[in-house]
C-alpha positions, 0 to 999 in steps of 0.5 A: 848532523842536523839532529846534533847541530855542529856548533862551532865557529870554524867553517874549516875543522881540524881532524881532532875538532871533528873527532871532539863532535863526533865523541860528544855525538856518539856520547850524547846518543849512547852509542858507543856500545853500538860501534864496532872498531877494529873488526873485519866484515867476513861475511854479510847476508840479507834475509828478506824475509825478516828485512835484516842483516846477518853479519860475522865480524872478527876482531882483529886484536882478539880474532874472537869471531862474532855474529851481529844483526841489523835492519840498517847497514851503513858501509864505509868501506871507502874507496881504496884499500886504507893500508895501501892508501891511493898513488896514482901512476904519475908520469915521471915520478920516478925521477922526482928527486923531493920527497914524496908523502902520503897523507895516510903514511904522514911523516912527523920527523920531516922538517917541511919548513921551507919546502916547496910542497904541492897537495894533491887529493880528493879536497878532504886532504887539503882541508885537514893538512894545508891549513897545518902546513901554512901554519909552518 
């Protein structure tokens, strides 16, 4: 963030490099008691009258249900359903005779020492899981 300078000497980070800046971030800032993890959007209304959001959010643990306002929502919704994960309809896959592993689903027990391995994602997958792979 330009308001919190990434001062690190790696061009490329590792997924627990950028979880150590966004922590530090979020502590610098206080804001941990501003972010809602684990909760679902059930219902979202925007009053232009006041220029706010109404949300009712339920907490998946606890399903204790929740009503939060805000002037400025920031959606991360992505774009697929994060339990499912994305695969696209390859032709032929059903003869593939390899392994096949999501980077959602990533298996820790597989030996992929040795393999021939192809990463296919949107740039953000090769950035996190070739660099570890190579180091294989």
């Amino acid at each position: 963030f330009s308001f919190f300078p990434w001062h690190s000497d790696k061009a490329i980070a590792a997924a627990d490099d950028i979880m150590v800046y966004l922590n530090e971030t979020i502590e610098h800032f206080k804001l941990r008691d501003k972010i809602y993890l684990q909760h679902n959007v059930e219902k979202m209304d925007f009053d232009s009258k006041t220029s706010r959001w109404t949300l009712a959010v339920t907490n998946n643990a606890s399903q204790q249900q929740k009503t939060l306002q805000c002037q400025f929502l920031h959606m991360c919704t992505g774009y697929y359903e994060y339990e499912a994960g994305y695969t696209p309809d390859f032709a032929g896959l059903d003869r593939f005779k390899g392994k096949l592993v999501h980077p959602q689903k990533w298996d820790t027990e597989f030996d992929y020492s040795k393999k021939r391995i192809v990463v296919i994602g949107s740039g953000a997958t090769a950035v996190t899981i070739v660099p570890k792979l190579a180091e294989i």
